[in-house]
N, C-alpha and C positions, 0 to 999 in steps of 0.2 A: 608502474605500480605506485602508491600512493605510501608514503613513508610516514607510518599510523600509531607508531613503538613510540614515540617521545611522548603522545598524547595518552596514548591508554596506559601507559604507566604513569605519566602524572596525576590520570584522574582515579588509579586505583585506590589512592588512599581518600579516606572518606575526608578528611579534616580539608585535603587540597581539594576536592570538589564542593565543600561547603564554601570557602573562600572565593572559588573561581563562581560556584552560582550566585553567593552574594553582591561578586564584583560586576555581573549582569545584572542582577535586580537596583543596586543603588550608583553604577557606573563608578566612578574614581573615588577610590578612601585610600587613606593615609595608612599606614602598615600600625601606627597608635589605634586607629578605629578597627582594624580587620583583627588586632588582636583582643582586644575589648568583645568583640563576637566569639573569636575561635574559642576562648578557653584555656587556648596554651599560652607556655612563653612568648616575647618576641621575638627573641632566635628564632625558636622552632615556628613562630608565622614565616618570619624571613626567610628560612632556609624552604618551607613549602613556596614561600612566592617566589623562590628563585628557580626550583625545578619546576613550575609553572613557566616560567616565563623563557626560561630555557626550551621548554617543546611550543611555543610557540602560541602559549594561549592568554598571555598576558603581559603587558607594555609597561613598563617602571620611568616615573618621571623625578627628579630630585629637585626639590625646593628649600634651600638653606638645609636645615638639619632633617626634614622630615622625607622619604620617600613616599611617593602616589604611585597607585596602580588601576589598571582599568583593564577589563578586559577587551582581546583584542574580538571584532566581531567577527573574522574570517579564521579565528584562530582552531573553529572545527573543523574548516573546510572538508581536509583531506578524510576525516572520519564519515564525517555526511556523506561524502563522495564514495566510499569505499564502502559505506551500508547500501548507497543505493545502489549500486551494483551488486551483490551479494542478496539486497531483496528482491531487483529483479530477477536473478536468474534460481530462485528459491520462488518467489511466482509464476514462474515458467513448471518449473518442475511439480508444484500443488497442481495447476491446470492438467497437466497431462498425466498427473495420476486419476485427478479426476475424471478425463476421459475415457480411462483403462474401466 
C-alpha cells in the first residue's frame, strides 16, 4: 500500500501548496525569497517548509545563514501512484456500467 497521509496532509493547507508549486516553477529559493511570495511570517514559511519536507516533498540545503529548498521531483511519487490505481479500477467500473 502506498503510505499517502504525510503528503495529503502537507498539501492540505493552501499556503504549503503555494510554496511547494512555486518551488517547482522556479526550483531552489531561499526561505528569505519563499517568504517575500507567501505573505506570512518566516516562522510560519519555515514551519510550512518543515512539514513539507517531513512528508517528503521537499529537500533543505544550508548555506552559512540562509536555508535553500527545492522541491524533490519524486516527492509525488507515492500519490501519482496511488491515483492511478484508483483511476484504473474507477475506468474499469464507467466501462462496465457502460455496457449494462
Amino acid at each position: 500500500m502506498y503510505d499517502c497521509d504525510p503528503m495529503f496532509k502537507a498539501l492540505a493547507d493552501g499556503t504549503r501548496r503555494a510554496l511547494f508549486e512555486r518551488l517547482i516553477a522556479d526550483g531552489e529559493l531561499s526561505v528569505h525569497a519563499l517568504t517575500r511570495f507567501a505573505g506570512v511570517s518566516q516562522p510560519m514559511v519555515s514551519r510550512h517548509l518543515g512539514k513539507l519536507r517531513r512528508a517528503g516533498l521537499v529537500t533543505a540545503r544550508r548555506a552559512g545563514r540562509e536555508t535553500y529548498y527545492t522541491a524533490r521531483s519524486k516527492g509525488l511519487a507515492p500519490v501519482v501512484q496511488w491515483m492511478a490505481r484508483y483511476g484504473a479500477l474507477w475506468s474499469q467500473r464507467f466501462n462496465a456500467l457502460e455496457e449494462l
